[in-house]
Steps between C-alpha positions, in 0.01 A plus 500: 500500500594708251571824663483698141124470446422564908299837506656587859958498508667325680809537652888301427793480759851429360694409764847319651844577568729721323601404208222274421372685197193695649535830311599274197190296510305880585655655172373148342219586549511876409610392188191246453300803573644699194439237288147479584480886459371534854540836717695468837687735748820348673625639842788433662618634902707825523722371698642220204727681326777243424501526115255759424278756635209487307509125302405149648910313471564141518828413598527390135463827381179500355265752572158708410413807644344571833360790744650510828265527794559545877157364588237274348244776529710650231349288264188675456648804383627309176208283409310582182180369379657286252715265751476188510800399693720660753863306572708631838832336581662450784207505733665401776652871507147610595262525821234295555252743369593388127234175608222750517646703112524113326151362655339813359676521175377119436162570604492760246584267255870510421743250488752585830863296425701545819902417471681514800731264816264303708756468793793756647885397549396362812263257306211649678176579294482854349119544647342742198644195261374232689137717512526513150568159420152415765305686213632458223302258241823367362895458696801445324780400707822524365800332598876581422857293533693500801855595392670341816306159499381524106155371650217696497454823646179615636689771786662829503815520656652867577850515460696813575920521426483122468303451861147370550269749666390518864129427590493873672600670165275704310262298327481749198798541305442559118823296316596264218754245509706738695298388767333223448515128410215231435505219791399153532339435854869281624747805352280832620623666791416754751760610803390552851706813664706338784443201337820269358 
């Protein structure tokens, strides 16, 4: 199917670990877009602020500009009649209530790309990804190196001074490579308090 001459959108899901690639493989695609001279909005949560507040950031550095949202309703607001696409990273930083913004943006006709983690340190789905990824037309699951095992990593693993987390932490805690590390199902790791 070739999604480009579809009269209705459709919606894409870039998803994995970190440090897979997802908001490289999103700003891919931005870029395709600008080629093709096409009009699209990108979004990104409030609360993702590691390298910049108002630009999409792959760990490599690259970037494109974005508007930060607290809520998929937000959306809306920024739409023009023009758009064709609208782009939101890290969509696992969002309720559940994003479903409803993306099903409705692609039955309007745009083109809905969706970065973001399909499961938490704990290596339990994030559920608004996982909803995502049910609708979407297209999936891309991305997969990253484990740097213990070298084998490949398809896990989260929350590290804090040097310690894997606990299962009872918080499961939102915005971080880098400060804190943390692609997994491999064998090398990821979650503690049990009380637990040795």
């Amino acid at each position: 199917m070739n999604y480009y001459e579809n009269k209705k959108g459709w919606v894409e899901v870039i998803t994995g670990p970190m440090f897979a690639g997802k908001t490289e493989e999103l700003l891919r695609r931005v870029r395709r877009m600008d080629y093709a001279k096409k009009n699209y909005l990108v979004f990104k949560p409030i609360i993702d602020n590691r390298y910049s507040e108002n630009e999409v950031v792959s760990h490599n550095k690259k970037k494109t500009g974005a508007i930060n949202i607290q809520h998929g309703s937000e959306i809306k607001r920024y739409l023009k009649a023009n758009t064709q696409a609208v782009v939101i990273d890290e969509v696992q930083f969002f309720d559940e209530s994003l479903i409803k913004y993306v099903q409705e943006l692609a039955d309007n006709g745009l083109r809905v790309i969706c970065a973001g983690l399909d499961t938490d340190f704990k290596a339990e789905p994030f559920e608004v990804t996982s909803k995502l990824m049910a609708i979407a037309e297209e999936v891309t699951k991305l997969n990253a190196i484990c740097p213990k095992c070298g084998g490949l990593a398809t896990r989260t693993q929350r590290i804090i001074d040097g310690i894997p987390a606990y299962y009872d932490d918080p499961v939102i805690l915005v971080g880098a490579n400060d804190s943390y590390e692609a997994r491999c199902r064998s090398c990821h790791e979650v503690l049990i308090r009380g637990k040795k």
